[in-house]
N, C-alpha and C positions, 0 to 999 in steps of 0.2 A: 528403554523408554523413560524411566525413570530421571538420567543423565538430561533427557530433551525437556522432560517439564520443570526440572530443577535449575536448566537455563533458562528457560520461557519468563521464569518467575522471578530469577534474579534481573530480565531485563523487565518487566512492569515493576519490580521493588524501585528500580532506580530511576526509570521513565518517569512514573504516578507518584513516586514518593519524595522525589527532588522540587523544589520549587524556582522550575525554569521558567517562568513566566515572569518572576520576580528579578532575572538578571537582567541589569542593562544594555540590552544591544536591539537592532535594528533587526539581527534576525537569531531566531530562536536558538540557545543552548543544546536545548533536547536533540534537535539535528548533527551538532558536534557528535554527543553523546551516544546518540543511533551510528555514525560513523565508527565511532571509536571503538561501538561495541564489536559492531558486525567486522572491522580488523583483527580487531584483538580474538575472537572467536575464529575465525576463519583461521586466524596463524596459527593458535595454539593445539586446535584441533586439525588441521590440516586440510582445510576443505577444498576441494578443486577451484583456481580460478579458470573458469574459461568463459573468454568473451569472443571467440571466433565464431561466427552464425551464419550458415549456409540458408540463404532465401529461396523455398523453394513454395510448393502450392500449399501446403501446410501453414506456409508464413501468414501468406494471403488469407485464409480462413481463418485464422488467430484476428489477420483485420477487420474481418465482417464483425467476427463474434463481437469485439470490444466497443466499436465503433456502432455498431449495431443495440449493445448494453448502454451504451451511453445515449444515445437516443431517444433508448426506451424510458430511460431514467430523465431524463431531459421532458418528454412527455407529459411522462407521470406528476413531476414537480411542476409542470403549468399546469395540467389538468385542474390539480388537488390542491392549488395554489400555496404550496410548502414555502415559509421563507426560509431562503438559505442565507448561512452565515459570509459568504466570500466576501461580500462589500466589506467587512469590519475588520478584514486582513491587509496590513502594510505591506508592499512590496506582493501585491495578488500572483502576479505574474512568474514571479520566482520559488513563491512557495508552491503552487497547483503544476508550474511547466518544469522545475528543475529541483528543487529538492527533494518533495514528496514525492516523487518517481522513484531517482535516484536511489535517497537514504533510504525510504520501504522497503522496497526491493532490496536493498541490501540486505536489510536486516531480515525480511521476511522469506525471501526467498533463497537468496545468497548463506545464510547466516539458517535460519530455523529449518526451512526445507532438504539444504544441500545435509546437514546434522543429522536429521530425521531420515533422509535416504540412507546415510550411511549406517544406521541402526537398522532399519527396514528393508534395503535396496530400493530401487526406482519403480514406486509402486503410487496407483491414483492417490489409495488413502495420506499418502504426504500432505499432494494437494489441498486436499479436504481437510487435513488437520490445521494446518495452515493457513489456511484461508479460514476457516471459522476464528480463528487466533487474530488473524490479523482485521477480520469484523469486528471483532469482541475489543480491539487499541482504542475502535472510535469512540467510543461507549463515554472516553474520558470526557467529550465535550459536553456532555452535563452535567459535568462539575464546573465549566470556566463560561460556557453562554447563556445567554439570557434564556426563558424559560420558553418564550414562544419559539425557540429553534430546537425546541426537543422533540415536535415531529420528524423535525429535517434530519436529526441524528440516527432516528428511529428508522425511516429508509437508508439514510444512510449505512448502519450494518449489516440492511439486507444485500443494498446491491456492490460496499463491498466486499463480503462472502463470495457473490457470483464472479466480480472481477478479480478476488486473490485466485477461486479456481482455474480462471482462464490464465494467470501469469505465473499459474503453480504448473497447469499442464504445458503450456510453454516453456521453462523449466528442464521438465521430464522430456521433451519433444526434442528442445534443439540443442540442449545442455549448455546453452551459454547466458549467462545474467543479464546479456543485452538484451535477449529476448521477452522476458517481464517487465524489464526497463521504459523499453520504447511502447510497450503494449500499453504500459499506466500512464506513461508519458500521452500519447493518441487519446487516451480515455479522459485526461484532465484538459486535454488541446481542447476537445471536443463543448464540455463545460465553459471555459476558459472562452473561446468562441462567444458560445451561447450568452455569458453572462456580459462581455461588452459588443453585444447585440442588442441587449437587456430583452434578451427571451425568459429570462428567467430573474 
């Protein structure tokens, strides 16, 4: 265990501690960075890749669940009239439908979890380690956004704790990375929708 939080920690040293905001590009550094880590980790360590995923009924209720969390989350942001930050993101589209899917899941799933399994075997508490870990990444946006979206952030680690669990037991379910993938991927489609509908 020791080996997983000594990596946990050297990827927030380099994540929180670099100043990628301040490189010039159109799209964020940090995401190179989440890649490069979650290779470099996966080679040196040897972690399983598998993307082969057999779609069965199990699939299907990974859909309700996510699709169903993002609703509710959708909800709750009109209810409580939370502002969220999307609008003040260049290129919305690529960061919520293809990166963020992608590079989290890699790192979080792919990279922290498949680690953590092989220290523990294919056990829930992965999940749950993981997913609170990967709640606890959002936390940074209160150091870079304006103040009135620190409610938004504030939900935001809750519900995604709930969605790293649903793409942590997806994961353990179908053992293939496409499986978290496509799940966060549905879950931002969702918002993504939402926001050029301007429901939210």
């Amino acid at each position: 265990m020791i080996g997983f939080f000594v990596l946990v920690f050297t990827y927030f040293a380099f994540s929180w501690g670099l100043p990628w905001h301040k490189l010039p590009s159109s799209i964020s550094f940090s995401y190179i960075f989440d890649l490069l880590f979650a290779l470099g980790v996966s080679f040196i360590f040897r972690l399983p890749w598998k993307f082969r995923w057999n779609i069965n009924k199990q699939t299907f209720k990974a859909f309700g669940e996510v699709i169903a969390l993002a609703i509710g989350c959708l909800v709750a942001i009109w209810y409580m009239d939370i502002e969220t930050p999307f609008r003040l993101m260049t290129g919305l589209e690529w960061h919520l439908l293809f990166f963020a899917p992608v590079v989290e899941e890699l790192v979080f799933r792919q990279t922290f979890q498949r680690f953590l399994i092989n220290q523990v075997g294919g056990k829930r508490v992965t999940s749950m380690l993981v997913a609170a870990i990967f709640a606890f990444s959002h936390i940074v946006g209160v150091t870079v956004l304006p103040a009135e979206y620190v409610p938004f952030i504030g939900f935001q680690v809750f519900y995604t704790f709930v969605l790293g669990v649903i793409c942590g037991q997806a994961l353990l379910r179908f053992h293939s990375v496409f499986a978290p993938i496509f799940l966060h991927f549905l879950f931002n489609l969702t918002f993504y929708i939402a926001l050029q509908s301007d429901l939210i």
